[in-house]
N, C-alpha and C positions, 0 to 999 in steps of 0.2 A: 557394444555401444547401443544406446538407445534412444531415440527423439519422438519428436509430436513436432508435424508440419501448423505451425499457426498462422500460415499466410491466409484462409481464408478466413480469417477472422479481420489481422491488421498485416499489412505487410512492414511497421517498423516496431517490433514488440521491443521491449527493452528490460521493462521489473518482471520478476517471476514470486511468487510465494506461494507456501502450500497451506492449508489448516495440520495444524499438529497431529492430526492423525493418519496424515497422508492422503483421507480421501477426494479432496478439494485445491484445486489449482487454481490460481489467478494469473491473470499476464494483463503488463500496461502495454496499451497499444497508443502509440504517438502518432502514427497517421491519424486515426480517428478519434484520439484523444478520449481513448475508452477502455475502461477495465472487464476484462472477462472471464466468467468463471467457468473450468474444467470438473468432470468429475472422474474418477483413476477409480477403475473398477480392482485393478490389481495397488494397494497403497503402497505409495512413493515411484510407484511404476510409471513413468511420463509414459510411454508406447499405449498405454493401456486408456487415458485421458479424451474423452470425449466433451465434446465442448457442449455447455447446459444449454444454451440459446438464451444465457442469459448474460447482464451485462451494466456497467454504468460510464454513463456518458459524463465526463469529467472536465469537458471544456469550458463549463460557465465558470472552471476555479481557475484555471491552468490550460493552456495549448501546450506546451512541451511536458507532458506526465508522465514522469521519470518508475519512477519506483514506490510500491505497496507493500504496508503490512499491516497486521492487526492486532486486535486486544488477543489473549491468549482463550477467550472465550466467543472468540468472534462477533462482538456486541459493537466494536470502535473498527474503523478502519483508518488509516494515515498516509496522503498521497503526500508524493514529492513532486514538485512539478519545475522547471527550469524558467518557464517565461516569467513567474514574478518572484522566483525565486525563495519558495514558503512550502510549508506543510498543514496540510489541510486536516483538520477531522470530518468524519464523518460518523454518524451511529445506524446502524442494522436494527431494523427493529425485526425480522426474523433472525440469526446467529449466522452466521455464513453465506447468506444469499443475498449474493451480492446487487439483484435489484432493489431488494429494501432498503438501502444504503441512501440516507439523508444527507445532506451539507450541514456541521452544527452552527456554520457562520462562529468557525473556530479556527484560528491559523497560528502557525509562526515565521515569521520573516527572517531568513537565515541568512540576509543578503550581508548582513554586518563583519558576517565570517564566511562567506562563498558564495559570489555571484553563480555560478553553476552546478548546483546540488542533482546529484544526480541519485545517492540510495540515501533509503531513513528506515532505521532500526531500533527495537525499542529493549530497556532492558525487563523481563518478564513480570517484575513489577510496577512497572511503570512511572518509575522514579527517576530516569534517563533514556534520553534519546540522543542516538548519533544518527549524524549526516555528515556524507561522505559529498567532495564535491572535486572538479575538474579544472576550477582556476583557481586552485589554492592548493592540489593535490596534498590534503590532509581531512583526516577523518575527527570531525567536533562531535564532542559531547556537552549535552547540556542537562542539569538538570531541573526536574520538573518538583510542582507541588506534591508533599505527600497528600495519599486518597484523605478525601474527606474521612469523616466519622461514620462508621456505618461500611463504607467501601471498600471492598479489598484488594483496588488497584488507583492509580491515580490514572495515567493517560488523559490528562484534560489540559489542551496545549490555548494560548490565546492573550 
């Protein structure tokens, strides 16, 4: 077995995700209402995960920020948060770093199908999203626009 103590970062982490290549961790922290990125000198290694001193404060979307994930190129990121019950976009204008991470003043309100969303997952093309939620114990999908013309993912929620 193997772990990464994260308390000094948050002490109530909750979402976990990696970049696909294993070298970059994220964790939602719900005490501070803030996302943090790891870096895993060994990939997929959590033991090995040192925390970048870097990080996004996500409470002007959301106080309860449930669960993150990303574009598969790391350019979008997509929080789940519980107090208004929505998924956020955001865009990186560096790929995985996670301080460059924008708000695109892009959401969805999932409240119609689960007042308490707790994970959101996307399918690699970004044609579907699920969110998984706590007062409705079932996992919704939904789907999205296909990519514009030119684009070879869609991911644009709102």
């Amino acid at each position: 077995k193997k772990s990464k103590d994260v308390s000094a970062q948050d002490t109530y982490p909750y979402g976990i995700c990696f970049k696909p290549d294993g070298t970059k961790m994220y964790m939602v922290g719900d005490a501070n209402d803030t996302i943090y990125q790891y870096s895993l000198s060994t990939p997929w290694d959590v033991s090995t995960a040192d925390y970048d001193k870097k990080s996004k404060d996500v409470s002007a979307q959301d106080t309860y920020p449930y669960d993150v994930c990303f574009k598969p190129d790391g350019t979008k990121m997509y929080l789940v948060g519980d107090a208004n019950n929505t998924v956020y976009q955001y865009s990186l204008s560096t790929p995985w770093a996670i301080s460059t991470a924008d708000y695109d003043e892009k959401f969805k309100d999932v409240s119609a199908q689960d007042t308490g969303p707790l994970g959101v997952c996307f399918k690699p093309d970004g044609t579907k999203m699920y969110i998984m939620g706590w007062s409705n114990d079932r996992v919704f999908q939904y789907s999205l626009p296909p990519p514009a013309v030119g684009r070879s993912f869609g991911f644009i929620i709102g």
